[in-house]
MMTF fields as JSON, N, C-alpha, C and O atoms, coordinates in Angstrom:
{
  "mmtfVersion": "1.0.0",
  "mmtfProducer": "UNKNOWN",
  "numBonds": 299,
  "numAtoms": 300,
  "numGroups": 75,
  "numChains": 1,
  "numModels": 1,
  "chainsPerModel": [1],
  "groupsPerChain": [75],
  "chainIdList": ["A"],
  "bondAtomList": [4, 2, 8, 6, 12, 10, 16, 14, 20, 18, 24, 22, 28, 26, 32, 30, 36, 34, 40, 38, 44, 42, 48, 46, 52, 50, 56, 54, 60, 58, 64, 62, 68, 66, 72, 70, 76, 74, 80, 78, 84, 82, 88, 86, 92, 90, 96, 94, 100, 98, 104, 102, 108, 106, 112, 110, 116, 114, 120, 118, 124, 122, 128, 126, 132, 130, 136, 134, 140, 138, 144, 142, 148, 146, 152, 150, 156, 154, 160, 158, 164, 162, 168, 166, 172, 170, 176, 174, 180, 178, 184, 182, 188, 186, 192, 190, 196, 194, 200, 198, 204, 202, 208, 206, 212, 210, 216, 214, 220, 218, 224, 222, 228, 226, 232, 230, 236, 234, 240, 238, 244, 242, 248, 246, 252, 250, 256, 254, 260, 258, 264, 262, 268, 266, 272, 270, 276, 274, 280, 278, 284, 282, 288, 286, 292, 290, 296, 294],
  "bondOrderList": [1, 1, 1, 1, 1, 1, 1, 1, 1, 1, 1, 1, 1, 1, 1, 1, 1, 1, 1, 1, 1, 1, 1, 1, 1, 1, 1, 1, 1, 1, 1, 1, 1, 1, 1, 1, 1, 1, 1, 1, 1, 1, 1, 1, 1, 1, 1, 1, 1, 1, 1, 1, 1, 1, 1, 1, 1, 1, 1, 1, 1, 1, 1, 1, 1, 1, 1, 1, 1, 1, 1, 1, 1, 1],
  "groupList": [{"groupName": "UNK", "atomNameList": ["N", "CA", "C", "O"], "elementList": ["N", "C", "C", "O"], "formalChargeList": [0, 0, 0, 0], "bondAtomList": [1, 0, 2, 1, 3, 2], "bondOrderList": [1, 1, 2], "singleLetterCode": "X", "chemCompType": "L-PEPTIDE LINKING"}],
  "groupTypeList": [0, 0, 0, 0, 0, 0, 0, 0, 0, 0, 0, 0, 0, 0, 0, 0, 0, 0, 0, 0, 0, 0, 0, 0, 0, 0, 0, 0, 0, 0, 0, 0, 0, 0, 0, 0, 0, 0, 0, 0, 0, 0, 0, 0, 0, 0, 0, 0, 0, 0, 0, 0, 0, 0, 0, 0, 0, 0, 0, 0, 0, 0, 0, 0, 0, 0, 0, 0, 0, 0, 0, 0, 0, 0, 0],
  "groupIdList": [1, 2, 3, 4, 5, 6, 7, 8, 9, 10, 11, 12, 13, 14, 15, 16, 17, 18, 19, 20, 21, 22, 23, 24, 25, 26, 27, 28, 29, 30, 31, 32, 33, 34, 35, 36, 37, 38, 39, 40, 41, 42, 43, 44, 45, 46, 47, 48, 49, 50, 51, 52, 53, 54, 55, 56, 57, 58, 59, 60, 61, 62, 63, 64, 65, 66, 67, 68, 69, 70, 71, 72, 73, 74, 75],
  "secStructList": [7, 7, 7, 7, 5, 1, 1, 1, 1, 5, 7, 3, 3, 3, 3, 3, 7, 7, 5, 7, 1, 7, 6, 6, 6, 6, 6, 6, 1, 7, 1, 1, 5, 7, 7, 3, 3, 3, 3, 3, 3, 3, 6, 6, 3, 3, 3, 3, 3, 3, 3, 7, 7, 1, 1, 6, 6, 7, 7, 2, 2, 2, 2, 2, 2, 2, 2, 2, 2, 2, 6, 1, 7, 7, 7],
  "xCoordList": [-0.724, 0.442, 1.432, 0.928, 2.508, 3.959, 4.41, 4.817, 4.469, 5.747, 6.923, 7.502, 7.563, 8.939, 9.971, 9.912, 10.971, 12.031, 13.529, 13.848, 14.685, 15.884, 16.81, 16.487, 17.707, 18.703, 17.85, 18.46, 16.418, 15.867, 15.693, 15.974, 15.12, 13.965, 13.288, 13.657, 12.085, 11.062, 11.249, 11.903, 10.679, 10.852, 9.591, 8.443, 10.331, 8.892, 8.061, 8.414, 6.626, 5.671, 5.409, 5.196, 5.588, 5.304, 4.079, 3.636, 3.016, 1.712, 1.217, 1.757, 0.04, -0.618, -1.373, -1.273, -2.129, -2.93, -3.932, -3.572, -5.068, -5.432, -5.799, -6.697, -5.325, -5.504, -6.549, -6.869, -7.073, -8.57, -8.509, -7.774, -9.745, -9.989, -8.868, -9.146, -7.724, -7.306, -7.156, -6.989, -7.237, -6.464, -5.514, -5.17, -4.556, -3.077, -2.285, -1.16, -2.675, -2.821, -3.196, -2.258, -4.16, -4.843, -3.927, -3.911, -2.995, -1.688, -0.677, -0.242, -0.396, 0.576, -0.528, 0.101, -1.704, -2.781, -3.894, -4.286, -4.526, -6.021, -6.567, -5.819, -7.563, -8.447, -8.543, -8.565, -8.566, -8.767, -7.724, -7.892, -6.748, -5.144, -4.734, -4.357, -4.504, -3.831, -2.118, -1.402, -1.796, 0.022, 0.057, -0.439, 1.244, 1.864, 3.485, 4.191, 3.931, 5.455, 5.588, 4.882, 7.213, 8.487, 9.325, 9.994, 10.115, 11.627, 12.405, 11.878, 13.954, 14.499, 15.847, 16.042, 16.6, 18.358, 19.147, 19.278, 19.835, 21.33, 22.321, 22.226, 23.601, 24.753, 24.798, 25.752, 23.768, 23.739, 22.977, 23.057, 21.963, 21.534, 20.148, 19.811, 19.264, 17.827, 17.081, 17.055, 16.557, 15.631, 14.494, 14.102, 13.468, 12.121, 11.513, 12.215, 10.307, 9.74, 8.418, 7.988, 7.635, 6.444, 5.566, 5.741, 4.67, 3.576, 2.174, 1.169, 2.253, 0.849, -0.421, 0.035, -1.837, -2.808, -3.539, -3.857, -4.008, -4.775, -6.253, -7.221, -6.342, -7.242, -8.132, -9.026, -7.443, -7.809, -9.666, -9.906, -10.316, -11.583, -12.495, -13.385, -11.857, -12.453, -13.93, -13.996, -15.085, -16.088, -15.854, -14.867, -16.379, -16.671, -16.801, -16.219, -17.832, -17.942, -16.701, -16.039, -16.186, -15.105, -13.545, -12.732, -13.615, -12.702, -12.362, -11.401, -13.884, -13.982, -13.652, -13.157, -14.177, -14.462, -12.743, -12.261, -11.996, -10.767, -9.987, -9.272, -10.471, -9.81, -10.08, -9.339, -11.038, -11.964, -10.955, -10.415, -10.611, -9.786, -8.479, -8.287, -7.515, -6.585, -6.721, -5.634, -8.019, -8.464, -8.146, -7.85, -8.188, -7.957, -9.554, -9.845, -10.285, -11.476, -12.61, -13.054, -13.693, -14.51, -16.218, -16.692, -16.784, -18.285, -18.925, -19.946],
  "yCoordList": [-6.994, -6.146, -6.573, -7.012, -6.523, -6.763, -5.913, -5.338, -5.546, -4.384, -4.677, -5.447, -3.677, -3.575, -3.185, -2.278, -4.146, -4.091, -3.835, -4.202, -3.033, -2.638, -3.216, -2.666, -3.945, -4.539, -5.741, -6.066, -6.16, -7.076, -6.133, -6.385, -4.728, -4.06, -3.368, -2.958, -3.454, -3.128, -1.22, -0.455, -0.803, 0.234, 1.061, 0.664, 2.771, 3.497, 3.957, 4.334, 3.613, 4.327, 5.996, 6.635, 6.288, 7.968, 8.341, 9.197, 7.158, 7.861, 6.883, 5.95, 7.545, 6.505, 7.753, 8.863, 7.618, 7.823, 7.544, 6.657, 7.919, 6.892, 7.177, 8.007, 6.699, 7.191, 7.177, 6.043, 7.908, 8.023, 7.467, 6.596, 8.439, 7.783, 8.785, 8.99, 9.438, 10.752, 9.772, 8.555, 10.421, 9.463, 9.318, 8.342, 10.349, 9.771, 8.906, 8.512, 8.661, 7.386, 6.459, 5.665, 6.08, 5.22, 4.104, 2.883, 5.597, 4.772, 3.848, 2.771, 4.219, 2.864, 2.312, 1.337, 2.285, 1.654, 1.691, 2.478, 0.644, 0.501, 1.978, 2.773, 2.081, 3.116, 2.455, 1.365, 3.353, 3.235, 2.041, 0.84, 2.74, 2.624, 2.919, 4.084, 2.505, 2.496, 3.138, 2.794, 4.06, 3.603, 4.422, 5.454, 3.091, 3.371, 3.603, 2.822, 4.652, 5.16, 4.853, 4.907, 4.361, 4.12, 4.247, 3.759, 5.047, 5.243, 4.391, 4.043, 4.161, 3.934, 4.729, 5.669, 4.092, 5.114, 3.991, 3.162, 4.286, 2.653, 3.694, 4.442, 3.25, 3.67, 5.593, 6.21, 6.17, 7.72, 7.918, 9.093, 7.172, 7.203, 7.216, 6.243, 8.153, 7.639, 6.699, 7.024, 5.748, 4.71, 4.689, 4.375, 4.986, 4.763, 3.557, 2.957, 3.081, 2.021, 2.687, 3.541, 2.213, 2.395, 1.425, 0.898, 1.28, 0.081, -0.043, 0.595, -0.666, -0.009, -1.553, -2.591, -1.651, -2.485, -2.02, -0.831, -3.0, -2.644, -3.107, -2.728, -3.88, -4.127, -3.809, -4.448, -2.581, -2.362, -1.544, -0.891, -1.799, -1.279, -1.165, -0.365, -2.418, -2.613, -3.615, -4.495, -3.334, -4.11, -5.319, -5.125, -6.544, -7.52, -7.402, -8.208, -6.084, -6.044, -5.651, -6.242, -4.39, -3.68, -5.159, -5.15, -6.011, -6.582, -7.207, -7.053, -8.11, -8.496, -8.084, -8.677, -6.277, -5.724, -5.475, -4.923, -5.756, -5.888, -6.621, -6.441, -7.448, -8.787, -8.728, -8.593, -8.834, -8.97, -7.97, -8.428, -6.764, -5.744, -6.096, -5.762, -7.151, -7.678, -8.943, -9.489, -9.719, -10.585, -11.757, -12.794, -11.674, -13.17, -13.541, -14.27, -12.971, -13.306, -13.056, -11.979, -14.153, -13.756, -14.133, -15.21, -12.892, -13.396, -14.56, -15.21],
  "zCoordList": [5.315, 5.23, 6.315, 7.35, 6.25, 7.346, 7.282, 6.273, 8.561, 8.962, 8.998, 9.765, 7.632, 7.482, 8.566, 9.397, 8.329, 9.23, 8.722, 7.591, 9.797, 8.942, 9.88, 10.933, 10.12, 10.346, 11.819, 12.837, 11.498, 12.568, 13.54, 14.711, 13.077, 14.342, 13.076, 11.975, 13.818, 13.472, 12.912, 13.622, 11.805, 11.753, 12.247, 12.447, 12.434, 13.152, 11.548, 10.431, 12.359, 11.228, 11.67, 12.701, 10.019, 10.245, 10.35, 11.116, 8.92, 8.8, 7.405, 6.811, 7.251, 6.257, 5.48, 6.003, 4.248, 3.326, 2.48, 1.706, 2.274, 1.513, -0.118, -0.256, -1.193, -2.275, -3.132, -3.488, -3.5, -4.079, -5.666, -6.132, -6.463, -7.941, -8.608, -9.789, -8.194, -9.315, -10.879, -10.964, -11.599, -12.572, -12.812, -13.478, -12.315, -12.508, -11.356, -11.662, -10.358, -9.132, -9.978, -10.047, -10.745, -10.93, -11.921, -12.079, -12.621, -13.577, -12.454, -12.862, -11.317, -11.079, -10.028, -9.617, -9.35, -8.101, -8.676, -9.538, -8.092, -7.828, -7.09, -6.521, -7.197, -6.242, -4.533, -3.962, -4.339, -2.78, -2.472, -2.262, -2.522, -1.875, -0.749, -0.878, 0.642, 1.555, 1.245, 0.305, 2.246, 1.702, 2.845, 3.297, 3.257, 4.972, 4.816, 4.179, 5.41, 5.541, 6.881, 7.887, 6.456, 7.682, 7.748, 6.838, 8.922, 8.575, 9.881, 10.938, 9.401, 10.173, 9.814, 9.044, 10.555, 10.493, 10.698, 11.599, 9.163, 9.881, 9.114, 8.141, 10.332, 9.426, 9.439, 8.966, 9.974, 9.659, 8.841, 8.48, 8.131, 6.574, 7.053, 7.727, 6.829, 6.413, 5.508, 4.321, 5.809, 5.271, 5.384, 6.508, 4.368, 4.285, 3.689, 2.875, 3.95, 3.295, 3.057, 3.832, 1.754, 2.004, 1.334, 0.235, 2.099, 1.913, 1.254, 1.568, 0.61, 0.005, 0.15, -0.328, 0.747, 1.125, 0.23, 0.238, -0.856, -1.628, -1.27, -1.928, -0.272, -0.186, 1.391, 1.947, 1.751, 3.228, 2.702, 1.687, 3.457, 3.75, 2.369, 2.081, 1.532, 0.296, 0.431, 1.289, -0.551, -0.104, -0.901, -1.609, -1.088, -1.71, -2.709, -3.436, -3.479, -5.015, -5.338, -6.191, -4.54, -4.967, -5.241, -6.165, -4.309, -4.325, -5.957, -6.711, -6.091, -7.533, -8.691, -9.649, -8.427, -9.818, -9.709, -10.698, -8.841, -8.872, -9.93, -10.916, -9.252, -9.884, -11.324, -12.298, -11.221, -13.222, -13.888, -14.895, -13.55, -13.622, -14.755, -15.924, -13.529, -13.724, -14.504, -14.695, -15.137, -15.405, -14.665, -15.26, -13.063, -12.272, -11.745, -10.797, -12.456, -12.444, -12.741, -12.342, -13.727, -14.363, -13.767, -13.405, -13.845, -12.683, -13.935, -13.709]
}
């Protein structure tokens, strides 16, 4: 993951989450989803980013049964 940046500084992180099996998550992510928020301020304006690691604290099977998932890979 890279931390997002807004005019070449670094933005502040608010917080993170981690997203489980719901099934309606599951329509736009994988399970066990990371997602990191950031804001910055340009101009008067609030700016958020948010990040999503799909593969933070995932095991080896889990990674696979990933992939196979998406079909980038077959055991």
């Amino acid at each position: 993951m890279e931390w997002p940046t807004m005019n070449g500084e670094v933005m502040r992180y608010l917080g993170q989450v981690t997203l489980g099996r719901h099934d309606v998550l599951r329509t736009w992510f994988d399970e066990n989803v990371e997602v990191f928020v950031f804001w910055a301020s340009s101009h008067g304006r609030n700016i958020y980013a948010v990040v999503c690691d799909e593969n933070l604290g995932q095991t080896a099977e889990d990674h696979y049964d990933q992939e196979a998932r998406r079909g980038e890979w077959e055991p």
